[in-house]
mmCIF file of the N, C-alpha and C atoms, coordinates in Angstrom:
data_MODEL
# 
_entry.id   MODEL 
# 
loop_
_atom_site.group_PDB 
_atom_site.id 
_atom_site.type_symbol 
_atom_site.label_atom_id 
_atom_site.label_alt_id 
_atom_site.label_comp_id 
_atom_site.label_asym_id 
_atom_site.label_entity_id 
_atom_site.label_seq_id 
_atom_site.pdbx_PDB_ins_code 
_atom_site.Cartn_x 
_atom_site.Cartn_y 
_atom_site.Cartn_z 
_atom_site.occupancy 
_atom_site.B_iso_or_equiv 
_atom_site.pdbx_formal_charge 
_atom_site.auth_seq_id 
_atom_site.auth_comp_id 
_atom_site.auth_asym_id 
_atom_site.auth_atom_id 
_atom_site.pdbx_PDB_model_num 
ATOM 1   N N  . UNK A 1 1  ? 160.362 203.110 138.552 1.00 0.00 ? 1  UNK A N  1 
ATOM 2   C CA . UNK A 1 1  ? 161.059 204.373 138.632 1.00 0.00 ? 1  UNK A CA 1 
ATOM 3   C C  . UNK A 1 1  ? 162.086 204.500 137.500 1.00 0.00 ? 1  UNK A C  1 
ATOM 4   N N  . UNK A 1 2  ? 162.651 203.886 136.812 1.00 0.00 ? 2  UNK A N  1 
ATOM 5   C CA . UNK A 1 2  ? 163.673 203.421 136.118 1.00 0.00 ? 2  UNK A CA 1 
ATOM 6   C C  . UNK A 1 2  ? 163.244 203.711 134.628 1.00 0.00 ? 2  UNK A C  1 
ATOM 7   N N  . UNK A 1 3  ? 162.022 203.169 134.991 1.00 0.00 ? 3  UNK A N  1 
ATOM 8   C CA . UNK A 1 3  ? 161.533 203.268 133.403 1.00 0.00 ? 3  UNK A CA 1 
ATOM 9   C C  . UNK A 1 3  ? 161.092 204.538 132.931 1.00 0.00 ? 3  UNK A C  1 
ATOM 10  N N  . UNK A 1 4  ? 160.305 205.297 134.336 1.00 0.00 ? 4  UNK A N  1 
ATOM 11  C CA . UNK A 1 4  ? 159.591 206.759 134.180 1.00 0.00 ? 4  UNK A CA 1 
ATOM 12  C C  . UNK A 1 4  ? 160.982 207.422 133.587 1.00 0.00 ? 4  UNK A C  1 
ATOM 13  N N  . UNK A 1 5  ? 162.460 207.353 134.606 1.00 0.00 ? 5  UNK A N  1 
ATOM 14  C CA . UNK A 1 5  ? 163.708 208.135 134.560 1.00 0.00 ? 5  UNK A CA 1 
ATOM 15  C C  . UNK A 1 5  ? 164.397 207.417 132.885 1.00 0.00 ? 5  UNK A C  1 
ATOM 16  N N  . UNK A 1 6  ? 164.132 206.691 132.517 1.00 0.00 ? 6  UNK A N  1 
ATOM 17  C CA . UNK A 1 6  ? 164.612 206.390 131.060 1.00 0.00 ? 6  UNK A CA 1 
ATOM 18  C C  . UNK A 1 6  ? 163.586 207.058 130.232 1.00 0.00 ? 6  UNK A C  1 
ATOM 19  N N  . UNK A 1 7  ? 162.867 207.412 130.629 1.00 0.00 ? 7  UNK A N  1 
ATOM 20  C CA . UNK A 1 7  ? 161.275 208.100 129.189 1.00 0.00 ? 7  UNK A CA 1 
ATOM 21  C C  . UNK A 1 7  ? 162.051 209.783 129.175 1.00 0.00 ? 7  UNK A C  1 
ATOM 22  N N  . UNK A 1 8  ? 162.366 209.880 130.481 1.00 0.00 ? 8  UNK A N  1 
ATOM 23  C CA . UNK A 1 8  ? 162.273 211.332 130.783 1.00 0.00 ? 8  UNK A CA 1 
ATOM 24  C C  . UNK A 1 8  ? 163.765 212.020 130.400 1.00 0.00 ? 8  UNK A C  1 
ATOM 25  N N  . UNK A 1 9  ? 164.879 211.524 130.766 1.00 0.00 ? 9  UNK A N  1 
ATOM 26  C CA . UNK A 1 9  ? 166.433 211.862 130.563 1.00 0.00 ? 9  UNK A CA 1 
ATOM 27  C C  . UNK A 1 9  ? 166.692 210.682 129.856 1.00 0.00 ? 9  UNK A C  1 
ATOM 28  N N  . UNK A 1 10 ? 166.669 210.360 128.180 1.00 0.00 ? 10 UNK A N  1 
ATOM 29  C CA . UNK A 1 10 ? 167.151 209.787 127.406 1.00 0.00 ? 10 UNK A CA 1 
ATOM 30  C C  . UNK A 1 10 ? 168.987 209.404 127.297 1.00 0.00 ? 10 UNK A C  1 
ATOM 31  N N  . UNK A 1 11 ? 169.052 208.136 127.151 1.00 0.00 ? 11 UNK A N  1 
ATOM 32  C CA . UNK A 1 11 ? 170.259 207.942 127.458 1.00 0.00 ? 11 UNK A CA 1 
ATOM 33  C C  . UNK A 1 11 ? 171.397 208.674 126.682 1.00 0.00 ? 11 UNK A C  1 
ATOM 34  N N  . UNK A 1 12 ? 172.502 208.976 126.725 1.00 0.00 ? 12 UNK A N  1 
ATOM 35  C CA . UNK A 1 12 ? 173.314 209.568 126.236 1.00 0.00 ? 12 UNK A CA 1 
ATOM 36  C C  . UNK A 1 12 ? 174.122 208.800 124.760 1.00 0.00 ? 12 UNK A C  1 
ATOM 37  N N  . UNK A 1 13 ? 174.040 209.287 123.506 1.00 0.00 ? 13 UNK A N  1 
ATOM 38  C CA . UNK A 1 13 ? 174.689 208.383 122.816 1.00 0.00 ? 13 UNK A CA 1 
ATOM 39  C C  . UNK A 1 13 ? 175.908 208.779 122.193 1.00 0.00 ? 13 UNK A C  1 
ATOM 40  N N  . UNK A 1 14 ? 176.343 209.948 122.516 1.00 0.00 ? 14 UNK A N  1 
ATOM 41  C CA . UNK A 1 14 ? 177.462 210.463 122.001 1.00 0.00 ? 14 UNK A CA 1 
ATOM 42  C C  . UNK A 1 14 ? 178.226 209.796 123.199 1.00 0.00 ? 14 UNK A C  1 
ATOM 43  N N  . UNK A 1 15 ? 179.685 209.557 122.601 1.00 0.00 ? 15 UNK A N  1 
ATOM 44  C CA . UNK A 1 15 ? 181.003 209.607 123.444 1.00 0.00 ? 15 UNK A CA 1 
ATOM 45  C C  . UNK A 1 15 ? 182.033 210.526 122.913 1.00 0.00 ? 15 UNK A C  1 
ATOM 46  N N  . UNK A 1 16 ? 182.809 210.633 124.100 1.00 0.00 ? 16 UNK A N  1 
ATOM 47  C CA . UNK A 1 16 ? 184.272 211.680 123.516 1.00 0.00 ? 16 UNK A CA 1 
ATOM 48  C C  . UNK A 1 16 ? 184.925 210.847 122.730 1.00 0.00 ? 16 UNK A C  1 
ATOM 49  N N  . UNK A 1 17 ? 185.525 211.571 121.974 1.00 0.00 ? 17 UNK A N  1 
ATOM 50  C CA . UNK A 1 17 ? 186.715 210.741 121.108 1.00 0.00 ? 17 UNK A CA 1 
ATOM 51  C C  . UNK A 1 17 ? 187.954 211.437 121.374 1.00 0.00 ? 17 UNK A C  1 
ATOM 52  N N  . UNK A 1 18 ? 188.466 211.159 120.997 1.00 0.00 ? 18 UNK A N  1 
ATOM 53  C CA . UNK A 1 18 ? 190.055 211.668 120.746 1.00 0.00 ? 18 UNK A CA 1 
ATOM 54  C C  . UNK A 1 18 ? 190.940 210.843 119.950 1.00 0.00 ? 18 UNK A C  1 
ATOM 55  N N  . UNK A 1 19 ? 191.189 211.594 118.583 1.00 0.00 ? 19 UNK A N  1 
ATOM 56  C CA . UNK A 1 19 ? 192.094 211.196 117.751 1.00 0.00 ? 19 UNK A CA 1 
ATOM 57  C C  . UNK A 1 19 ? 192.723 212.605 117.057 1.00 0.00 ? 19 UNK A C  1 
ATOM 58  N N  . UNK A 1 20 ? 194.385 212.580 116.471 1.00 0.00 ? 20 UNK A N  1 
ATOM 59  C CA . UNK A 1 20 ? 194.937 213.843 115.996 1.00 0.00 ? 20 UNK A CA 1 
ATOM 60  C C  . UNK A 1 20 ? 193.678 214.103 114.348 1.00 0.00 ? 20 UNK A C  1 
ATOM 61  N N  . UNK A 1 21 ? 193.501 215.328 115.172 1.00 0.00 ? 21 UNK A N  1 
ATOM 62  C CA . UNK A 1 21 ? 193.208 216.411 113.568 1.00 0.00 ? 21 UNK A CA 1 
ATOM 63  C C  . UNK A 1 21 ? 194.036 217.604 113.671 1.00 0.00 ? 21 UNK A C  1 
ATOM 64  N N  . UNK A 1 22 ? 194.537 217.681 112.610 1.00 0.00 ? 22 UNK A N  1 
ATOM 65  C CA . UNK A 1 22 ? 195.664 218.912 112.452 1.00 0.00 ? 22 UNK A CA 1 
ATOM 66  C C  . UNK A 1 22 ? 194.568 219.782 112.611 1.00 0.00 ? 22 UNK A C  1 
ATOM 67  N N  . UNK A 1 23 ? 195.193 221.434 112.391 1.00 0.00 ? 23 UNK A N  1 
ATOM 68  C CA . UNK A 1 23 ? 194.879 222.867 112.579 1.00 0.00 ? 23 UNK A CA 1 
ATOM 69  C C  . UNK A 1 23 ? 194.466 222.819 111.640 1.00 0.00 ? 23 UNK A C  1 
ATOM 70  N N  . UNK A 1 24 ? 193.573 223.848 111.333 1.00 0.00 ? 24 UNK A N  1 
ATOM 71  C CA . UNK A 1 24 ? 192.523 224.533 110.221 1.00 0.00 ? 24 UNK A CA 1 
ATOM 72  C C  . UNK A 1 24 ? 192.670 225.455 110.181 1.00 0.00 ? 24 UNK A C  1 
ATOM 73  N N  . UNK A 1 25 ? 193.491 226.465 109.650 1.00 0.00 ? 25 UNK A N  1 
ATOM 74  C CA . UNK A 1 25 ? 193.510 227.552 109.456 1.00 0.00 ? 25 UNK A CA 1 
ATOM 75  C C  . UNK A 1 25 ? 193.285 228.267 107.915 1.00 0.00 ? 25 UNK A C  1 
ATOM 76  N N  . UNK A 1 26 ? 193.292 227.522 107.286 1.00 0.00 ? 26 UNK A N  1 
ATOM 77  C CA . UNK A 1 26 ? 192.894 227.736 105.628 1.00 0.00 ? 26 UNK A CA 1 
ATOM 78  C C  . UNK A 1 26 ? 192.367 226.890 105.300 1.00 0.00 ? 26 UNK A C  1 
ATOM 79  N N  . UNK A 1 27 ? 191.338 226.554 103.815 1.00 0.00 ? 27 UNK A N  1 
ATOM 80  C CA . UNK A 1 27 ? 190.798 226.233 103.215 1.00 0.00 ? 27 UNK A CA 1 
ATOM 81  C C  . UNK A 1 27 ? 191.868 224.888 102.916 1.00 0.00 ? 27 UNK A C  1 
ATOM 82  N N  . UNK A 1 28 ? 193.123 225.328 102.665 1.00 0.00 ? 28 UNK A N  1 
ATOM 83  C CA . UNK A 1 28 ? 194.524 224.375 101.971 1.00 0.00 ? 28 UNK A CA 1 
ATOM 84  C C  . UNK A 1 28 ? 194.563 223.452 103.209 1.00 0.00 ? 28 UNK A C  1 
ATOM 85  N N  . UNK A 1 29 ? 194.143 223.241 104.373 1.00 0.00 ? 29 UNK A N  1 
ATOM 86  C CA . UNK A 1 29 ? 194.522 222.665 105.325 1.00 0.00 ? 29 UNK A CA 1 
ATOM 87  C C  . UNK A 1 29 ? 193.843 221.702 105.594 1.00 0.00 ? 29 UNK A C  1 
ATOM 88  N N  . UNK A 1 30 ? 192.471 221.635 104.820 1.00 0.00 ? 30 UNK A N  1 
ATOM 89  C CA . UNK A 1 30 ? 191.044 220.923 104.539 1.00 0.00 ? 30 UNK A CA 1 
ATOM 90  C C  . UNK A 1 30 ? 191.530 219.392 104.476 1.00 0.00 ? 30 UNK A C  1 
ATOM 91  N N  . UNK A 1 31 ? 193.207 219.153 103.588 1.00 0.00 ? 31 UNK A N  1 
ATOM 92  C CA . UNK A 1 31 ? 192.971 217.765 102.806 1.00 0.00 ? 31 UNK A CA 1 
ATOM 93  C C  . UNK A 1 31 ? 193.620 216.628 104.066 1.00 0.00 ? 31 UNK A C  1 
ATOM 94  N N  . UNK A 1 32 ? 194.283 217.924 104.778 1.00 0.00 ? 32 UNK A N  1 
ATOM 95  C CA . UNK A 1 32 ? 195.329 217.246 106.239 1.00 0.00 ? 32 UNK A CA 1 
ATOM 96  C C  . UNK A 1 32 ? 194.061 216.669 106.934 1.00 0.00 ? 32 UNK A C  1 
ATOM 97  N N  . UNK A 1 33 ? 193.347 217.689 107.140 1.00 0.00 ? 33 UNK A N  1 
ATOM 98  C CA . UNK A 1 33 ? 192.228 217.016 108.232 1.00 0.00 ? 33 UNK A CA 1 
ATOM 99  C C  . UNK A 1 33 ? 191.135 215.955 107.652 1.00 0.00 ? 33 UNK A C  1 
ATOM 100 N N  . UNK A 1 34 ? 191.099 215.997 106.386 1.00 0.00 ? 34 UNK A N  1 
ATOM 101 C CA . UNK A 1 34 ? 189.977 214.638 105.763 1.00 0.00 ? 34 UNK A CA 1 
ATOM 102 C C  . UNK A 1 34 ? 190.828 213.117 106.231 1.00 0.00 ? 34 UNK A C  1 
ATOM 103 N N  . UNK A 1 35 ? 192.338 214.087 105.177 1.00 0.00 ? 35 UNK A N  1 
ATOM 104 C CA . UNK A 1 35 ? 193.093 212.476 105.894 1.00 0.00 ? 35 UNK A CA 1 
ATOM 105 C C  . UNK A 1 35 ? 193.082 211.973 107.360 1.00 0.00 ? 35 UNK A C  1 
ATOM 106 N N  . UNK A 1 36 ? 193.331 212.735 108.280 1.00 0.00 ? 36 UNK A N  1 
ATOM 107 C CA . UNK A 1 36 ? 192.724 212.406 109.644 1.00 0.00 ? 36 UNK A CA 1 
ATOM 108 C C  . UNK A 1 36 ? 192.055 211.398 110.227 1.00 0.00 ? 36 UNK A C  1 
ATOM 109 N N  . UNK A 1 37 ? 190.795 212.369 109.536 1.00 0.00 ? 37 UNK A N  1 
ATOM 110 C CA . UNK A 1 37 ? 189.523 211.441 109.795 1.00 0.00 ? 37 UNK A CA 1 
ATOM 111 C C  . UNK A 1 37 ? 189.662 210.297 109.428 1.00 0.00 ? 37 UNK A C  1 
ATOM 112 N N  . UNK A 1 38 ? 189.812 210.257 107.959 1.00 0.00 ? 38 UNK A N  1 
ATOM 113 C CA . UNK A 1 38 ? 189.970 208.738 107.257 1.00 0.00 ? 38 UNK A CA 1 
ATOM 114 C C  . UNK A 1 38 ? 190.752 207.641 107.955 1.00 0.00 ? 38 UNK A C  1 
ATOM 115 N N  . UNK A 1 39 ? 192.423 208.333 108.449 1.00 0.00 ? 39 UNK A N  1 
ATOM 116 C CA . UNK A 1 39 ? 192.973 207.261 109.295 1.00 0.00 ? 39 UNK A CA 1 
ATOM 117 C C  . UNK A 1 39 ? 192.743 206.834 110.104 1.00 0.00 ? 39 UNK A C  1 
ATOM 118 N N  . UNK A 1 40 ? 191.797 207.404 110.861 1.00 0.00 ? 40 UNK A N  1 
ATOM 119 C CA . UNK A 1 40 ? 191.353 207.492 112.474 1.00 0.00 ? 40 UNK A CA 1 
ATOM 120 C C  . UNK A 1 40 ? 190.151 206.479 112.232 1.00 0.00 ? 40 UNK A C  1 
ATOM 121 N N  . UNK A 1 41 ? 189.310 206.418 111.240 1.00 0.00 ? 41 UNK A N  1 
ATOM 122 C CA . UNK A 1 41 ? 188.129 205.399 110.520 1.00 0.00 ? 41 UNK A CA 1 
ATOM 123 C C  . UNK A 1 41 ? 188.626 204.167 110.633 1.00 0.00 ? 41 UNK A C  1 
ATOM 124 N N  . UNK A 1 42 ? 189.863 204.103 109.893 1.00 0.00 ? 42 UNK A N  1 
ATOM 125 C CA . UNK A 1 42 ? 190.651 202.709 109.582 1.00 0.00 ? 42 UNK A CA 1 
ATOM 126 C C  . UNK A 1 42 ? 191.082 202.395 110.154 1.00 0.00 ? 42 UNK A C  1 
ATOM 127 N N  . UNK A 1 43 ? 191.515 203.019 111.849 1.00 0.00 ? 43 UNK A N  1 
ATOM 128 C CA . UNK A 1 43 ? 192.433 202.225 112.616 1.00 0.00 ? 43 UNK A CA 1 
ATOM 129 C C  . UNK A 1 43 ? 191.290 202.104 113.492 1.00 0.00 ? 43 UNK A C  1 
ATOM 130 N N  . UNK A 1 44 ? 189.873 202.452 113.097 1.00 0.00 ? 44 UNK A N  1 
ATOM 131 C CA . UNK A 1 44 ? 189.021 201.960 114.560 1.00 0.00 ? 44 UNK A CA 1 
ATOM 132 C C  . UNK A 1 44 ? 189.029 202.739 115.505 1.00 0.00 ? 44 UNK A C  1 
ATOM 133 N N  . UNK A 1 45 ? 189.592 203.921 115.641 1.00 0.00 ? 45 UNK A N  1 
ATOM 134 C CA . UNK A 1 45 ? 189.355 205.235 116.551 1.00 0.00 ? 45 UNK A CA 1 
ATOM 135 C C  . UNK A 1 45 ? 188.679 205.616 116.660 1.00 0.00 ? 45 UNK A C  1 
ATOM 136 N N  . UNK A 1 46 ? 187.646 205.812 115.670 1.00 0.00 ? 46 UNK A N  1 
ATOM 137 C CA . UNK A 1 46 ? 186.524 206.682 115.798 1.00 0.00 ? 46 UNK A CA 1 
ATOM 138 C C  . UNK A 1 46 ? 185.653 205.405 114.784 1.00 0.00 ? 46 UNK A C  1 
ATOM 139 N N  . UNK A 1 47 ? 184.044 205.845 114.946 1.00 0.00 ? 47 UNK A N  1 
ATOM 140 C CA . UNK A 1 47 ? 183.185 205.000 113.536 1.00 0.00 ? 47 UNK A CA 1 
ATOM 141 C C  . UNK A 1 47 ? 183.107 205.870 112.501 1.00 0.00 ? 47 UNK A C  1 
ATOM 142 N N  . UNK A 1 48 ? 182.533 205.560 111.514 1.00 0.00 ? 48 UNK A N  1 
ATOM 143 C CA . UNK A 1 48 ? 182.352 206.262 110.345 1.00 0.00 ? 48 UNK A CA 1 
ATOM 144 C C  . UNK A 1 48 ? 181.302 207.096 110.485 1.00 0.00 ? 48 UNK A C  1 
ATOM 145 N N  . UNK A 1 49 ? 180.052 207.205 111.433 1.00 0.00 ? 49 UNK A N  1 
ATOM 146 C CA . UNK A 1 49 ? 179.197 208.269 111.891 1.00 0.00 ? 49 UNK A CA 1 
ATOM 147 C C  . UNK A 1 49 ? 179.919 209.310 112.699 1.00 0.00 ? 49 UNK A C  1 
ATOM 148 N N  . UNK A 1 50 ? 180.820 208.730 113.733 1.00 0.00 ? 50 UNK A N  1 
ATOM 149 C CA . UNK A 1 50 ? 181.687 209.866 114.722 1.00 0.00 ? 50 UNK A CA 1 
ATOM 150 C C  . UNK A 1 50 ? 182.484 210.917 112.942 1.00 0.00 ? 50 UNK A C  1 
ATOM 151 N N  . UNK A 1 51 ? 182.897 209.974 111.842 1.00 0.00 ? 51 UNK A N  1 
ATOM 152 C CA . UNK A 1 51 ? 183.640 210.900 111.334 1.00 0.00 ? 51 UNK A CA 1 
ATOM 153 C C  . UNK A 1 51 ? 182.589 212.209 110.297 1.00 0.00 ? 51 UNK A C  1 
ATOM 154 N N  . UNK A 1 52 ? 181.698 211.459 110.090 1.00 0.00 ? 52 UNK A N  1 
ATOM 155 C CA . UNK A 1 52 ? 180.654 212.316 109.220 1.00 0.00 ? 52 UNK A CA 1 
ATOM 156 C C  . UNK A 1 52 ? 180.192 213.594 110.199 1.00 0.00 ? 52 UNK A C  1 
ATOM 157 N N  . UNK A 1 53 ? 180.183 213.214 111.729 1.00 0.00 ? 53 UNK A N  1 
ATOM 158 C CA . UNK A 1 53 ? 179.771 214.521 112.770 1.00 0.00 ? 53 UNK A CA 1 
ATOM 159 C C  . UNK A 1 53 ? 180.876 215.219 112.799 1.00 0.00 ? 53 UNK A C  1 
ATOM 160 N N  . UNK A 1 54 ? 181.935 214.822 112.433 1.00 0.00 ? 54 UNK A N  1 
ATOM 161 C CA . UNK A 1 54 ? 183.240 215.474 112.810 1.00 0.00 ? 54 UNK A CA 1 
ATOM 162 C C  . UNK A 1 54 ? 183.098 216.481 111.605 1.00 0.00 ? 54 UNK A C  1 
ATOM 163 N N  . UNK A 1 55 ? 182.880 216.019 110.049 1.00 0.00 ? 55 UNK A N  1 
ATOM 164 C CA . UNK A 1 55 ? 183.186 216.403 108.800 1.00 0.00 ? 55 UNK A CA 1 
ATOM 165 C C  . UNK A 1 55 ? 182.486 217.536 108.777 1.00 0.00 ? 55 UNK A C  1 
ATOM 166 N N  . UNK A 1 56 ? 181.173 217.099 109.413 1.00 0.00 ? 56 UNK A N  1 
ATOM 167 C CA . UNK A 1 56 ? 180.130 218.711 109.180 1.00 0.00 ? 56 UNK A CA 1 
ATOM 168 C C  . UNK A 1 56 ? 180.541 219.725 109.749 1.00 0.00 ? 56 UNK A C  1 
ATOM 169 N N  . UNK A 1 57 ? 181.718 219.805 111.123 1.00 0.00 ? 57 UNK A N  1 
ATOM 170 C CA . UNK A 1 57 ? 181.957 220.461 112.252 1.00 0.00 ? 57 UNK A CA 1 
ATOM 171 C C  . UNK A 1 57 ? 183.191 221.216 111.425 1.00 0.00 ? 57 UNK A C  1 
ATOM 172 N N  . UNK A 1 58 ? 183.826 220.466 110.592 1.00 0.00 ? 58 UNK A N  1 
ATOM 173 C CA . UNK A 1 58 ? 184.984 220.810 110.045 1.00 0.00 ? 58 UNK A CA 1 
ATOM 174 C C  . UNK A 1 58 ? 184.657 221.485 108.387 1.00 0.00 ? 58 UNK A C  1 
ATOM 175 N N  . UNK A 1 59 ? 183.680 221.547 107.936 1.00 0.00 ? 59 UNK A N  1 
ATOM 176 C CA . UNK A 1 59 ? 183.010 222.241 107.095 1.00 0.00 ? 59 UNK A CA 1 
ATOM 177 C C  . UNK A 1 59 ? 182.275 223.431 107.117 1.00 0.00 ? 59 UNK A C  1 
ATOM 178 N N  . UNK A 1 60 ? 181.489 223.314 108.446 1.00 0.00 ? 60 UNK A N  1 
ATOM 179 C CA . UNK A 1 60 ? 181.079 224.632 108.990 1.00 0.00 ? 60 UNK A CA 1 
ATOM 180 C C  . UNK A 1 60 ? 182.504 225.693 109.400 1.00 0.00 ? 60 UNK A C  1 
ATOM 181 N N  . UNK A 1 61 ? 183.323 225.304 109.811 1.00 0.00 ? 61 UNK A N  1 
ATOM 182 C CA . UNK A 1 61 ? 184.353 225.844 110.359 1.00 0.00 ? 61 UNK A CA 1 
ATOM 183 C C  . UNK A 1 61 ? 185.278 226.446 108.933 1.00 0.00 ? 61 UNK A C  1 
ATOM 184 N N  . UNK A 1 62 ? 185.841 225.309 107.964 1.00 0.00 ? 62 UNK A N  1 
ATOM 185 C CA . UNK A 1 62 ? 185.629 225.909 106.336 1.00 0.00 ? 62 UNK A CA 1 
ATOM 186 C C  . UNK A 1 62 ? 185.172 227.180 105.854 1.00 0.00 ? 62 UNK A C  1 
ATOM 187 N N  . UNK A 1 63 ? 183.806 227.101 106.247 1.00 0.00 ? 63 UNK A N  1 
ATOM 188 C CA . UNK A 1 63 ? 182.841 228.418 105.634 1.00 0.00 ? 63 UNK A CA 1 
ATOM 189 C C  . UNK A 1 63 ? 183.411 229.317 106.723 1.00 0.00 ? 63 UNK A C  1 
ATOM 190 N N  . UNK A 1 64 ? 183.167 229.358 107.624 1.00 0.00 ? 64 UNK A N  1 
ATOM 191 C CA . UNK A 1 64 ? 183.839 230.464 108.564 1.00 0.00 ? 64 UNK A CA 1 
ATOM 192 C C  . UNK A 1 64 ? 184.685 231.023 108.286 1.00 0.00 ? 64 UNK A C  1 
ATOM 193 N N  . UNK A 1 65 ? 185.766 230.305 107.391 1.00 0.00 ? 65 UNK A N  1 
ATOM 194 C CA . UNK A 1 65 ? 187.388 230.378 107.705 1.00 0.00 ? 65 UNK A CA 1 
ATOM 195 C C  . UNK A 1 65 ? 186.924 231.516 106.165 1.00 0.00 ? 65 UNK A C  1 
ATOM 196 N N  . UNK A 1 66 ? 186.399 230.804 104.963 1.00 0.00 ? 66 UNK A N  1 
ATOM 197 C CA . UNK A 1 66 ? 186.029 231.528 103.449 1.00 0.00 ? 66 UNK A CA 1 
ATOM 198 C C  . UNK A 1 66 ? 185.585 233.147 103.766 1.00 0.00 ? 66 UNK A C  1 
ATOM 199 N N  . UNK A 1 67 ? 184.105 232.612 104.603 1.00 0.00 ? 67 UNK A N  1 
ATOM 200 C CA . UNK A 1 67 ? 183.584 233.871 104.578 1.00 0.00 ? 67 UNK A CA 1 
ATOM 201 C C  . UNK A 1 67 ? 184.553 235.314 105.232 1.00 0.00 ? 67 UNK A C  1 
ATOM 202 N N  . UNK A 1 68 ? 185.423 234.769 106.387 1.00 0.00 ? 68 UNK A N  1 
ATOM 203 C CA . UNK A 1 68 ? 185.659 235.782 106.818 1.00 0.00 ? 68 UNK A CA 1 
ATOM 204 C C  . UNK A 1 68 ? 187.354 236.400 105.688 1.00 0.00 ? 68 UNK A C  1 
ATOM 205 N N  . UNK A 1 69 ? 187.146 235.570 105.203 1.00 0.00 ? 69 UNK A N  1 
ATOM 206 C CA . UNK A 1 69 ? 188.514 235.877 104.062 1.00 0.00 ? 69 UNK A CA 1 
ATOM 207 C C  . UNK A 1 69 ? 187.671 236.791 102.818 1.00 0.00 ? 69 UNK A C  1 
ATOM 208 N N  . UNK A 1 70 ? 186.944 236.459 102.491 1.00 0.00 ? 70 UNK A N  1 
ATOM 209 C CA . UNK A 1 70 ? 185.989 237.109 101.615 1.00 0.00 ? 70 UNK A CA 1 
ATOM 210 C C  . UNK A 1 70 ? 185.076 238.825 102.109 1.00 0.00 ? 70 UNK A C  1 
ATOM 211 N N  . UNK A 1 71 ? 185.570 238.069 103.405 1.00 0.00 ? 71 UNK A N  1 
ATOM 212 C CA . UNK A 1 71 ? 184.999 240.340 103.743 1.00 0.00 ? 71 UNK A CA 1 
ATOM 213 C C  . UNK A 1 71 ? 186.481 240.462 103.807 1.00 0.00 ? 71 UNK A C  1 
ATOM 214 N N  . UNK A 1 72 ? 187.392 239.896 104.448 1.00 0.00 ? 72 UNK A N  1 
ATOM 215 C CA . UNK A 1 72 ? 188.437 240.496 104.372 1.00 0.00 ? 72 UNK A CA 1 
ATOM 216 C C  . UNK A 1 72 ? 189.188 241.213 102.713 1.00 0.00 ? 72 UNK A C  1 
ATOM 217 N N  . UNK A 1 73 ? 188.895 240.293 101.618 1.00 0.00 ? 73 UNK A N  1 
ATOM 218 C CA . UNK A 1 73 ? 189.259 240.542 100.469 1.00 0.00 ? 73 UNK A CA 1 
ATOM 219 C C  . UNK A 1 73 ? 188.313 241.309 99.896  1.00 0.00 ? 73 UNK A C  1 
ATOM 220 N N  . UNK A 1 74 ? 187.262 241.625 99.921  1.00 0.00 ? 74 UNK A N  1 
ATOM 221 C CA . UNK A 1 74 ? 185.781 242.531 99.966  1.00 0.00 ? 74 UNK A CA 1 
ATOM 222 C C  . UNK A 1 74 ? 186.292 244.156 100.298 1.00 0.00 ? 74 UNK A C  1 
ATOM 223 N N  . UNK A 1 75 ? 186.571 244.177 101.818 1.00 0.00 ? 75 UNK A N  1 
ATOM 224 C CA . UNK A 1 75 ? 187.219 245.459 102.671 1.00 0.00 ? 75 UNK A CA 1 
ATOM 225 C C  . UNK A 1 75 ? 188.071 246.150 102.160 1.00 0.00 ? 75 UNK A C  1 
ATOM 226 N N  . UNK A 1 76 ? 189.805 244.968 101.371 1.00 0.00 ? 76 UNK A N  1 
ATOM 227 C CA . UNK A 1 76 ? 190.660 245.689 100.733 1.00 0.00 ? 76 UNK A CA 1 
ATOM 228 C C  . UNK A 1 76 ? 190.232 246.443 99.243  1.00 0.00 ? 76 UNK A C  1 
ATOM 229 N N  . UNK A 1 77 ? 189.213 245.084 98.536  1.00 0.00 ? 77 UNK A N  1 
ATOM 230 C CA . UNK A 1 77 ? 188.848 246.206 97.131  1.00 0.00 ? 77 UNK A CA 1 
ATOM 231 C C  . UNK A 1 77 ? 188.294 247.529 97.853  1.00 0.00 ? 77 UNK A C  1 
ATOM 232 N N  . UNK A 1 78 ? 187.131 247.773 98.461  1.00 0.00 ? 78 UNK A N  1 
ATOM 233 C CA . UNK A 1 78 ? 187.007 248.659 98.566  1.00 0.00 ? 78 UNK A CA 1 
ATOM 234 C C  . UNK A 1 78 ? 187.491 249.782 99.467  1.00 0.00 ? 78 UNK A C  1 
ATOM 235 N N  . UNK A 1 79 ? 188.442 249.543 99.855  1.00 0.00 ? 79 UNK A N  1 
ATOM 236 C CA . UNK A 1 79 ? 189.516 250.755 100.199 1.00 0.00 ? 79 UNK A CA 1 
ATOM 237 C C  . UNK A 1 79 ? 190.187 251.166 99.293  1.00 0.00 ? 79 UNK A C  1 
ATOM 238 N N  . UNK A 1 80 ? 190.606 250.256 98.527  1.00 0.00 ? 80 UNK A N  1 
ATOM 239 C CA . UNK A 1 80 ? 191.482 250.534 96.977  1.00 0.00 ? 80 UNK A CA 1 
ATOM 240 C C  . UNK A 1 80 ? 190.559 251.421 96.053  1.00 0.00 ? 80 UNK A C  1 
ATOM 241 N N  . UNK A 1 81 ? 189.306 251.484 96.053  1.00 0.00 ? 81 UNK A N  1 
ATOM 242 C CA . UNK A 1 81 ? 188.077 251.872 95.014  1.00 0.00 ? 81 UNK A CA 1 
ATOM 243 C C  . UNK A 1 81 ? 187.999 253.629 95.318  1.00 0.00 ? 81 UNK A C  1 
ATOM 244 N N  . UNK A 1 82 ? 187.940 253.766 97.210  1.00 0.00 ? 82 UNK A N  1 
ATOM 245 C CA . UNK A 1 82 ? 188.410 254.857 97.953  1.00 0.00 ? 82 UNK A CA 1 
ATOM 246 C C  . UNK A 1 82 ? 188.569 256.313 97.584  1.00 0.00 ? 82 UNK A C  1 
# 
């Protein structure tokens, strides 16, 4: 039974973490949160795969933060153009 229930619901390999990452609210805020990660690497808080899943999460979030600054700066030229 054990074995059918291990084929079928694969074991879980993520865990929670918890270590400080500052706020992201700009692009400028990028170098606070690398350092983060990095310290959090070196003191053994997290592994260096937990930080690379973290990095992509915090890169996607990056582009989010660009793009929506870029319609925002997009919107004002063309009200100014008007």
């Amino acid at each position: 039974m054990k074995l059918c229930l291990d084929r079928l619901l694969s074991p879980c390999r993520d865990r929670s973490i918890t270590f400080d990452l500052p706020t992201i609210e700009t692009a400028d805020d990028l170098p606070k949160a690398t350092a983060a990660q990095l310290r959090a690497v070196s003191l053994g808080e997290i592994t260096p795969s937990e930080a690379a899943d973290i990095g992509k999460a915090v890169s996607a979030h990056i582009d989010a933060i660009t793009a929506a600054d870029l319609s925002r700066r997009l919107a004002e030229i063309e009200g100014i153009r008007r």
